[in-house]
MIPA-282805 format. One record per residue: residue number from 1; residue in three letters; chain; z, y, x of N, C-alpha, C in turn. Coordinates in Angstrom, 3 decimals. Atoms other than C-alpha are relative to their C-alpha. Layout:
N
{seq:NUM type:ALA mol:A n.c3:Z n.c2:Y n.c1:X ca.c3:Z ca.c2:Y ca.c1:X c.c3:Z c.c2:Y c.c1:X} .
...
This chain:
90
{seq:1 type:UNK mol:A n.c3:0.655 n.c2:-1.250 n.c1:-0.375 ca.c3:-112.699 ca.c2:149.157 ca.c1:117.144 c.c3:-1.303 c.c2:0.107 c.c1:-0.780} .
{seq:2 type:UNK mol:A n.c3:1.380 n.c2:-0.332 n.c1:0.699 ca.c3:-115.478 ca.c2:150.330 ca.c1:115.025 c.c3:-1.279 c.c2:0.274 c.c1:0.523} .
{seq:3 type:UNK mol:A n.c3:1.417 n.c2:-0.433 n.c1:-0.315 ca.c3:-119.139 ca.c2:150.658 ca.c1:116.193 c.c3:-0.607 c.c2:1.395 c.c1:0.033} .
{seq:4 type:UNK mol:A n.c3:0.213 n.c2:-1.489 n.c1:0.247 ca.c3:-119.948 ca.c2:153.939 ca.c1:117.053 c.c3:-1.833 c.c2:0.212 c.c1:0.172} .
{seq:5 type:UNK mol:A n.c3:1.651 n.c2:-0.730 n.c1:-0.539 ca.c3:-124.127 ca.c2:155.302 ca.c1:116.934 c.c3:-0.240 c.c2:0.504 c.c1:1.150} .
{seq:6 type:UNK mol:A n.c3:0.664 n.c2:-0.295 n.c1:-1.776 ca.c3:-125.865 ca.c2:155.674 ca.c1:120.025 c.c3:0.174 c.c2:1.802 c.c1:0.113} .
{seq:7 type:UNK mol:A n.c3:0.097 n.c2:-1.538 n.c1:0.244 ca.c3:-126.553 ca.c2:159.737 ca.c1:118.388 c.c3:1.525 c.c2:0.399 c.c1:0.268} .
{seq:8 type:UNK mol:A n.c3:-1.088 n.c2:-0.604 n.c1:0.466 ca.c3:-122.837 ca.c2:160.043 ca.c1:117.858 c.c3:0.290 c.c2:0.414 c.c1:1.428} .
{seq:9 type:UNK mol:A n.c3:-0.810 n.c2:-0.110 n.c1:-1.777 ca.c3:-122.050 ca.c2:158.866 ca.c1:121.367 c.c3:-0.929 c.c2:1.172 c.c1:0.852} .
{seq:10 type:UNK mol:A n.c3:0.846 n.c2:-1.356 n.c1:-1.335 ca.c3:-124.795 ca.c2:161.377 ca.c1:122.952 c.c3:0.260 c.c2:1.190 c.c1:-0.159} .
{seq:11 type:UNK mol:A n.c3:-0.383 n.c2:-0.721 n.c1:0.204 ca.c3:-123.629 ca.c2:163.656 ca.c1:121.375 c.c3:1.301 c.c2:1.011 c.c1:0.639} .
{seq:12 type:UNK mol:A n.c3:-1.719 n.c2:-0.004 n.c1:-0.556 ca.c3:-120.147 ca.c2:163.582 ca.c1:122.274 c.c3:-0.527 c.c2:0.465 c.c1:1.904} .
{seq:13 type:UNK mol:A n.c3:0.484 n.c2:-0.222 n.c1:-1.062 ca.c3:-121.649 ca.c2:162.992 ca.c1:125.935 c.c3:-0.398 c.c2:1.460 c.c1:0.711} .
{seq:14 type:UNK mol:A n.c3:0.667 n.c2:-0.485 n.c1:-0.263 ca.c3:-123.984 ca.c2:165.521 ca.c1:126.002 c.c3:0.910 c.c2:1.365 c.c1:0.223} .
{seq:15 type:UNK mol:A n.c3:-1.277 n.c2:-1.277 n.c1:0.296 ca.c3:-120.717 ca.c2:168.564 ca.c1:125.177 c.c3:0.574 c.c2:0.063 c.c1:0.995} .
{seq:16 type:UNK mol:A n.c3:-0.422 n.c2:0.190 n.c1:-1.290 ca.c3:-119.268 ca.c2:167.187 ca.c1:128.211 c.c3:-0.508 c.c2:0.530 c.c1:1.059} .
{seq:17 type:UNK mol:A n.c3:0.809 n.c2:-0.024 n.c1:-1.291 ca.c3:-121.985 ca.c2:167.306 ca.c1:130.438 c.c3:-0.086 c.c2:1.741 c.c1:-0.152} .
{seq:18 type:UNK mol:A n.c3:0.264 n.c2:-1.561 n.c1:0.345 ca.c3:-122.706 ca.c2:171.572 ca.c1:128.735 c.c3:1.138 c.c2:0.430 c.c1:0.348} .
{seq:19 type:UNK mol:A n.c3:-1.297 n.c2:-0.942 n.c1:-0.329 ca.c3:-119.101 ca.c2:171.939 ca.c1:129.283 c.c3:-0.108 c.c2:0.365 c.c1:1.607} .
{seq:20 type:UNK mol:A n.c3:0.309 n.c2:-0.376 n.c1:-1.835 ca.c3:-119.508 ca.c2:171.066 ca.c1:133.242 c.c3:-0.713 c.c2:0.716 c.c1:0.466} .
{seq:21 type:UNK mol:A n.c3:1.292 n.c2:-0.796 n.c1:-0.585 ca.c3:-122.765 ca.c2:172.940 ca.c1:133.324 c.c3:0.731 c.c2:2.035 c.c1:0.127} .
{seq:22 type:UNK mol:A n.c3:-0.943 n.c2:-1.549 n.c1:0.245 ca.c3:-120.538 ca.c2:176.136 ca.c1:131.708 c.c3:0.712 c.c2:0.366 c.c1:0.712} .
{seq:23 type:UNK mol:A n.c3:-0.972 n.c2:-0.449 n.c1:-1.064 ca.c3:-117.888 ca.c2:176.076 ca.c1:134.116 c.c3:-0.126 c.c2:0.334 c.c1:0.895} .
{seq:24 type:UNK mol:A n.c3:0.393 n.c2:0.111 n.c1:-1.764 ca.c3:-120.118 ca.c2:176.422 ca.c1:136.900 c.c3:-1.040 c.c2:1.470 c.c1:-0.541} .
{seq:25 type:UNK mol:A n.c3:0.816 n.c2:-0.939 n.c1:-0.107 ca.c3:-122.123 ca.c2:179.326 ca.c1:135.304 c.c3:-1.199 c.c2:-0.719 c.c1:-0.272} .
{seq:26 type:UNK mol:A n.c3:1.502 n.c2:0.391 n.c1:0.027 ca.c3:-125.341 ca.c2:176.893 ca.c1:135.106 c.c3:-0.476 c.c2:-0.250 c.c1:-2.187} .
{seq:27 type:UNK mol:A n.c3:0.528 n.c2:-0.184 n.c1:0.777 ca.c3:-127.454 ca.c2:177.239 ca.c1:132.173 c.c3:0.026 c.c2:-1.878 c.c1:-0.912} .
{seq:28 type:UNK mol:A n.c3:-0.258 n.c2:1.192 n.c1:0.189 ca.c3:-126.904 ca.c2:174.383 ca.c1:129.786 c.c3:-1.659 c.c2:-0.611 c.c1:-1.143} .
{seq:29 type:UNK mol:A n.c3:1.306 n.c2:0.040 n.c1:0.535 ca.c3:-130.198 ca.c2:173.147 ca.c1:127.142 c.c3:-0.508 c.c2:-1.452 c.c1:0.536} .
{seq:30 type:UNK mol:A n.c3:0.671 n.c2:1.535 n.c1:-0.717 ca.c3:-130.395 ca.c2:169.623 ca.c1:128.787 c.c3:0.103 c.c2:-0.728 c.c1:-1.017} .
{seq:31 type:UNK mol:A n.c3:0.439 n.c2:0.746 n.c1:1.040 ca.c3:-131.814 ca.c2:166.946 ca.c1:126.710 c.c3:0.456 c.c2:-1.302 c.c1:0.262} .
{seq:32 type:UNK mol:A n.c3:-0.361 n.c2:0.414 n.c1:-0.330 ca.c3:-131.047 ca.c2:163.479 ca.c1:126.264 c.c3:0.016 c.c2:-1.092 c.c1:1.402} .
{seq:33 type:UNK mol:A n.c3:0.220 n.c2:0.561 n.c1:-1.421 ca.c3:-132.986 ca.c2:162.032 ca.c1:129.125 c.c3:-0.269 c.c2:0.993 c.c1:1.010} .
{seq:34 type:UNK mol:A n.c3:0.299 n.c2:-0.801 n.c1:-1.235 ca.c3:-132.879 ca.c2:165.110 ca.c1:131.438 c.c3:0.884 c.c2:-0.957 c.c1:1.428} .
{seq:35 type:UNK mol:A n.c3:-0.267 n.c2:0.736 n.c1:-1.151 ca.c3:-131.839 ca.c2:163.470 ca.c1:134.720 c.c3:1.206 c.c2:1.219 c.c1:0.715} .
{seq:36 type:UNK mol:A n.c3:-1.394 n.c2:-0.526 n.c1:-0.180 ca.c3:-128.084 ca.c2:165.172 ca.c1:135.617 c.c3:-0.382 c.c2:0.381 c.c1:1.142} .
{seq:37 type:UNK mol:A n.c3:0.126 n.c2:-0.755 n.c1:-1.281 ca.c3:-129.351 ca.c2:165.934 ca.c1:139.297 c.c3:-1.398 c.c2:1.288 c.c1:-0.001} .
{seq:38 type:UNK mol:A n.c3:0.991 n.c2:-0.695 n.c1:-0.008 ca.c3:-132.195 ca.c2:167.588 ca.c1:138.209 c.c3:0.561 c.c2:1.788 c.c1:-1.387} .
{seq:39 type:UNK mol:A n.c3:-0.816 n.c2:-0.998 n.c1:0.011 ca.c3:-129.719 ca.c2:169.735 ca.c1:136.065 c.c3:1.173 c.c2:0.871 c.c1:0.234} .
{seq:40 type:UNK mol:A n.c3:-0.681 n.c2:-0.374 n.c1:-0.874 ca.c3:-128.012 ca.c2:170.599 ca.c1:138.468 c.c3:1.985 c.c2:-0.730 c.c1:0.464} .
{seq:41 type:UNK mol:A n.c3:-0.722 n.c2:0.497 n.c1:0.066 ca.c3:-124.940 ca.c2:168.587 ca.c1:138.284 c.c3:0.253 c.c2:-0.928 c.c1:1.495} .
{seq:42 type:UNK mol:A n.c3:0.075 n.c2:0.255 n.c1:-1.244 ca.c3:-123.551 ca.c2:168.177 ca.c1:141.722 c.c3:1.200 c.c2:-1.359 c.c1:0.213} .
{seq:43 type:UNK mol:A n.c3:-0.365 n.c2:1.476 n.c1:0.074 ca.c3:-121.793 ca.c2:164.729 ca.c1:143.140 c.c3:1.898 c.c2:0.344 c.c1:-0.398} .
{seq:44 type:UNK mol:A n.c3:-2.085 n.c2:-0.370 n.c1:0.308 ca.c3:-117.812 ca.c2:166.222 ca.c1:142.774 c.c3:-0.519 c.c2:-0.005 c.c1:-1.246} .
{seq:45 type:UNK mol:A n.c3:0.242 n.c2:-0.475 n.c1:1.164 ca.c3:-119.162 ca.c2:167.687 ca.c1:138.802 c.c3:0.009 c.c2:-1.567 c.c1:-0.562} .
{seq:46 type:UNK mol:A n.c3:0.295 n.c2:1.756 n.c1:0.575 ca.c3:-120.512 ca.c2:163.304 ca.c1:138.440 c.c3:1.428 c.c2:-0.237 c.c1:-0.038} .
{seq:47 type:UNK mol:A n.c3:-1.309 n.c2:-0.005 n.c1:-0.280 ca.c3:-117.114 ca.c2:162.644 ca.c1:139.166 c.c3:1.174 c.c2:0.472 c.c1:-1.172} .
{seq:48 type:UNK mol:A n.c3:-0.779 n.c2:-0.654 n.c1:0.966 ca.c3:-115.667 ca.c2:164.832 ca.c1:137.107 c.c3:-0.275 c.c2:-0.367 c.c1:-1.604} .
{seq:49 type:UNK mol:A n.c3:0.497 n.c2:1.029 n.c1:1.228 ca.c3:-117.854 ca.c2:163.758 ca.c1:134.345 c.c3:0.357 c.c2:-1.521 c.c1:-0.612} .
{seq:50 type:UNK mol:A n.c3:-0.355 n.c2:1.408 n.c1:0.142 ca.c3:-117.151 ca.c2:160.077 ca.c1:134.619 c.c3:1.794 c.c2:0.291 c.c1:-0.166} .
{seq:51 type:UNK mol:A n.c3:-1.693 n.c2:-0.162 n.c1:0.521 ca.c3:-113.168 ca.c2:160.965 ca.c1:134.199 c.c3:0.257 c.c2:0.874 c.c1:-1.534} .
{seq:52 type:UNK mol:A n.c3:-0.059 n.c2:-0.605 n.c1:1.026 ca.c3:-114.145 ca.c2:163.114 ca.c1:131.138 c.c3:-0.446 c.c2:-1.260 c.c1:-1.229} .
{seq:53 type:UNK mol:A n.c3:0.953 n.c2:1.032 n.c1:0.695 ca.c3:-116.376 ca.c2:160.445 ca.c1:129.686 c.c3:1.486 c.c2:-1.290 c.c1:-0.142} .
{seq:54 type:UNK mol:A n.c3:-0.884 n.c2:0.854 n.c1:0.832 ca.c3:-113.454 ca.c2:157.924 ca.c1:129.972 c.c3:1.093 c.c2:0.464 c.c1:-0.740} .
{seq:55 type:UNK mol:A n.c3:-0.544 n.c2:-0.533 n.c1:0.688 ca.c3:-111.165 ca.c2:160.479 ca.c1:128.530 c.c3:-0.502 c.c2:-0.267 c.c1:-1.454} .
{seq:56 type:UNK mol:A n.c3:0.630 n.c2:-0.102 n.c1:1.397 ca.c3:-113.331 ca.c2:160.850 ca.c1:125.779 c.c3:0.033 c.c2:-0.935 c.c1:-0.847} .
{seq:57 type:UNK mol:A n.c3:0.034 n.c2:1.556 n.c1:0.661 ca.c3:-113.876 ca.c2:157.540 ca.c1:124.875 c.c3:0.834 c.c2:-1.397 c.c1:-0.182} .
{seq:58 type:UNK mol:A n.c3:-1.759 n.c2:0.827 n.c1:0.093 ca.c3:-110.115 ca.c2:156.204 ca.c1:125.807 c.c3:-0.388 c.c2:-1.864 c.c1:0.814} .
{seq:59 type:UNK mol:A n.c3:0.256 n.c2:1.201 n.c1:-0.764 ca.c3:-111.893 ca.c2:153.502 ca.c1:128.063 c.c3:0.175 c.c2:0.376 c.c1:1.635} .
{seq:60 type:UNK mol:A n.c3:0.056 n.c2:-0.389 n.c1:-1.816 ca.c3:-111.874 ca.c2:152.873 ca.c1:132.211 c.c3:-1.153 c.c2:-0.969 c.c1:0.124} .
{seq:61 type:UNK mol:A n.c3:1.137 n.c2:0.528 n.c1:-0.737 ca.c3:-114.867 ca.c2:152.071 ca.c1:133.652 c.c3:0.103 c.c2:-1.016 c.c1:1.532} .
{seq:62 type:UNK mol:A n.c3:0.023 n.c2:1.227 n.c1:-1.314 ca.c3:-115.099 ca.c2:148.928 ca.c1:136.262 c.c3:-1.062 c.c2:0.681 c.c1:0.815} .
{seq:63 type:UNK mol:A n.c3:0.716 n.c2:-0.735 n.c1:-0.863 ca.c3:-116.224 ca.c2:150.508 ca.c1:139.627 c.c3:-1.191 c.c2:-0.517 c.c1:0.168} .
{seq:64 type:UNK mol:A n.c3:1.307 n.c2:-0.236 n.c1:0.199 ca.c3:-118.804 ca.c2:148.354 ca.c1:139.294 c.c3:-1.695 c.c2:0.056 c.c1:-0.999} .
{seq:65 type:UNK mol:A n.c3:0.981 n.c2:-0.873 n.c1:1.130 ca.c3:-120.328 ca.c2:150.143 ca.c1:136.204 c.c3:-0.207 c.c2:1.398 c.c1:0.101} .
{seq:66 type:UNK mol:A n.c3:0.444 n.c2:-1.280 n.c1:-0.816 ca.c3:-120.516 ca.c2:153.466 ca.c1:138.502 c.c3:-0.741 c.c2:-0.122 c.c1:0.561} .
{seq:67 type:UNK mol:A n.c3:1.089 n.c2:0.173 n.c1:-0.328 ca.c3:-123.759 ca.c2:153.220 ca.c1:138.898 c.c3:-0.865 c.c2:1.113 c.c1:0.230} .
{seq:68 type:UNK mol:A n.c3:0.812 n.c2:-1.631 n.c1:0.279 ca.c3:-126.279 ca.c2:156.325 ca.c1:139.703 c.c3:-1.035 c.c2:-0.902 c.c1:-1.116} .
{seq:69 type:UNK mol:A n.c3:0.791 n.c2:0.638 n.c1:1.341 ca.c3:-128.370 ca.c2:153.822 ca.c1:136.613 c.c3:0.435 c.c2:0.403 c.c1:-1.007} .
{seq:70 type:UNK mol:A n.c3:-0.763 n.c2:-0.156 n.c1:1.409 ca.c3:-125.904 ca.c2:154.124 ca.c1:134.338 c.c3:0.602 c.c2:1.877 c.c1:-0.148} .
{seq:71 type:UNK mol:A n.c3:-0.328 n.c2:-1.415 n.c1:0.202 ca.c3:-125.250 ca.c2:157.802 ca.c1:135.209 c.c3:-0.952 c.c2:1.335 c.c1:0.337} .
{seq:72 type:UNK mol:A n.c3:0.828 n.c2:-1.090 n.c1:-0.331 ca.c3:-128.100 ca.c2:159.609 ca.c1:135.743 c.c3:-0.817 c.c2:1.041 c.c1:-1.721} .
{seq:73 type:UNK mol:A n.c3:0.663 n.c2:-0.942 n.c1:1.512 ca.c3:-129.071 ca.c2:161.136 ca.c1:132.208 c.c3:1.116 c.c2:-0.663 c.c1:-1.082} .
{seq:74 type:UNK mol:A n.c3:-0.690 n.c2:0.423 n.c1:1.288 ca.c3:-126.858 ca.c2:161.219 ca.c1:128.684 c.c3:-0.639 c.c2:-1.634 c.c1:-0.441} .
{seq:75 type:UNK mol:A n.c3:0.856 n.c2:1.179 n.c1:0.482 ca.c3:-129.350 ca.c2:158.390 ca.c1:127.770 c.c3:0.714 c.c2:-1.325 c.c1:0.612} .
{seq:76 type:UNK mol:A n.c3:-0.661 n.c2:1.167 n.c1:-0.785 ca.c3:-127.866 ca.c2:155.785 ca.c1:130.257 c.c3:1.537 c.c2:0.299 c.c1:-0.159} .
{seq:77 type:UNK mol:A n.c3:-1.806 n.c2:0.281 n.c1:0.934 ca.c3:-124.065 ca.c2:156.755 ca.c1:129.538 c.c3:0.254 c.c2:-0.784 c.c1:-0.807} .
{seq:78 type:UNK mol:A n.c3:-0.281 n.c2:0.303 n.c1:1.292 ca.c3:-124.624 ca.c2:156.479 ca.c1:126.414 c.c3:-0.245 c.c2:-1.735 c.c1:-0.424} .
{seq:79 type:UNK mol:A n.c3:0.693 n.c2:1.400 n.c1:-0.288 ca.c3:-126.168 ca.c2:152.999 ca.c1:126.661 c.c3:1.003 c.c2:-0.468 c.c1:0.170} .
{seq:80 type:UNK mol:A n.c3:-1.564 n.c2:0.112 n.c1:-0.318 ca.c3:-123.021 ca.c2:152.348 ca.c1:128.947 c.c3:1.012 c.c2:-0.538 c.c1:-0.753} .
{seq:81 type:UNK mol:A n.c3:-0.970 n.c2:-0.009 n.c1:0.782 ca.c3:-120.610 ca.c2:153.218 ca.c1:126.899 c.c3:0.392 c.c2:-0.876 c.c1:-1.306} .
{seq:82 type:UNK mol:A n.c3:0.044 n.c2:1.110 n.c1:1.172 ca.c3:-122.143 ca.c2:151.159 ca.c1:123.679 c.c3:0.096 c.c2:-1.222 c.c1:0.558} .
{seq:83 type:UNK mol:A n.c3:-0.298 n.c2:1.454 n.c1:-0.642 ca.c3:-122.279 ca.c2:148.027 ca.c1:126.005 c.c3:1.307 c.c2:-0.221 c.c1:0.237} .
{seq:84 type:UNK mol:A n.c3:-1.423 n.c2:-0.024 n.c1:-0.398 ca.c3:-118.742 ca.c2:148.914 ca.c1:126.929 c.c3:0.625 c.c2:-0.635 c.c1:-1.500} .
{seq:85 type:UNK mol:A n.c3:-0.504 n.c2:0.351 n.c1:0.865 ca.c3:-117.788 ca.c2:148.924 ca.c1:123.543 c.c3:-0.254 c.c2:-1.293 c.c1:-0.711} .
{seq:86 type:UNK mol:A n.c3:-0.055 n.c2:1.262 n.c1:0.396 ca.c3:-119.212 ca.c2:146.310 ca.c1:122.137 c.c3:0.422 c.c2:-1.476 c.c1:0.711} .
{seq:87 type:UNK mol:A n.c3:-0.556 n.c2:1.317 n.c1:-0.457 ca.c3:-118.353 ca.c2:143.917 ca.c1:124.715 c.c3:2.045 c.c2:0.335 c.c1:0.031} .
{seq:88 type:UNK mol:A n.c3:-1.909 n.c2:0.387 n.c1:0.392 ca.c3:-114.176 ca.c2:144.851 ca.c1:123.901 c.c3:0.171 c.c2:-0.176 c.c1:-1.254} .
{seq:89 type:UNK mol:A n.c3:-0.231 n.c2:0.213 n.c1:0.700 ca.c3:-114.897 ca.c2:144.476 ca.c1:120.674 c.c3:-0.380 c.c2:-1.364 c.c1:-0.893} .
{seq:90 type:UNK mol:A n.c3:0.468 n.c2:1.442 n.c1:0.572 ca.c3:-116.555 ca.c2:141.082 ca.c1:120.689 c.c3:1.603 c.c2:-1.134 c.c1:0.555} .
């Protein structure tokens, strides 16, 4: 598995999170450490996110890496996700 950039992955992230914000009508413009409850992203939407996020990235998350730490802003996903990866690819 190749090493992906922290940018690439927030990126990716961040489309996700604008898509959920879109579907709901809420205004999207969140940055990478905006804090997901503070843009409005309600606990079903987290949810929904974390099943997009392992879509995305073709991984499953160990329940206990469902963390509100690891999921409260793109910034900590993204973090996440590179720890994820690099530890299946060591």
């Amino acid at each position: 598995m190749q090493a992906t950039s922290s940018t690439a992955v927030e990126s990716r992230i961040l489309a996700l999170v604008e898509s959920i914000l879109a579907q709901n009508g809420l205004a999207g413009g969140i940055k990478r450490d905006t804090r997901f409850s503070d843009a409005g992203l309600t606990s079903m939407e987290m949810v929904n996110l974390m099943l997009a996020i392992e879509a995305e990235f073709d991984m499953t998350l160990p329940q206990s890496e469902i963390t509100p730490e690891n999921f409260s802003s793109v910034e900590t996903v993204a973090r996440l996700i590179l720890r994820r990866q690099h530890s299946q690819a060591a």
